[in-house]
Residue, then its C-alpha position, 0 to 999 in steps of 0.5 A: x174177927x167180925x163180932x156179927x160172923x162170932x155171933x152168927x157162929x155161936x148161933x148156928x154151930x149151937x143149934x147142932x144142925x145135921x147140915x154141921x160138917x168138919x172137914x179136914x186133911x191128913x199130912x198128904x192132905x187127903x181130905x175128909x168130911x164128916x157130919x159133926x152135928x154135937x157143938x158147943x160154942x162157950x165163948x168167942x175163941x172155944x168150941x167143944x165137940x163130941x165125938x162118938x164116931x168119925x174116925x178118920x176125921x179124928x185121926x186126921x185132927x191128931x195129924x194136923x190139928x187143923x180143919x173148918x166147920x160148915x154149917x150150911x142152911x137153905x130153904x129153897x133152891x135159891x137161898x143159901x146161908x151159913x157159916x166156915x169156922x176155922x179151927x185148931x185142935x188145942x185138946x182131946x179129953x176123956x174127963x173133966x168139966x168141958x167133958x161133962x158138957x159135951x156128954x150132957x149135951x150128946x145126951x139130950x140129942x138123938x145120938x144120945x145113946x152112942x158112947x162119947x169118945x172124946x171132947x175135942x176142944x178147938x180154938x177158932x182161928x178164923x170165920x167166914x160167911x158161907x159164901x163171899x160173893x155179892x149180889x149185883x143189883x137189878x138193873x146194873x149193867x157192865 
């Protein structure tokens, strides 16, 4: 992976944006999409989440152990950036130290007063720019 794609990553997926999604299917690959906005990127490979809510994503994690976060940003209709973050569930925690940093991190939002659940803990597998197509130059023709 592209060290500007992990960086751009740890930068955005930490800055718990309400635009942060996880997708995911089940094993008939019924898909589903929650705002999973409570992250934390501690190193180049590992991502904690806090899940307080998001059942069938939950459910769907357990299944597959796949899914892909999208942190989408814009400021105007004609300017988009972000970033895909492919992921694999490694664990699911109720204690520990990854536990106690999710949970002070969920703290300290707005969302501070639901319960944690779960620390889900991912290895990422691949990342994307939101977009891969490229822009022409002005002026090129065909």
């Amino acid at each position: 992976m592209e060290r500007k794609l992990i960086e751009k990553a740890r930068e955005l997926l930490n800055r718990n944006l309400i635009s942060t999604t996880l997708s995911t299917v089940d094993q008939d690959y019924n898909v589903n999409v929650a705002v999973i906005s409570i992250l934390d990127m501690i190193d180049d490979e590992t991502i904690l989440c806090a899940r307080f809510g998001a059942d069938k994503t939950y459910a769907n994690l357990k299944e597959t152990g796949k899914g892909v976060f999208l942190v989408l940003i814009t400021d105007n209709q004609e300017t988009k950036d972000g970033i895909r973050v492919y992921v694999e569930l490694v664990d699911d925690l109720t204690e520990g130290p990854y536990y106690d940093r999710i949970k002070a991190r969920l703290e300290a939002t707005r969302y501070g007063r639901f319960p944690l659940k779960n620390c889900l803990v991912f290895k990422i597998t691949n990342i994307l720019p939101v977009s891969m197509l490229k822009r022409e130059q002005v002026g090129d023709q065909d």
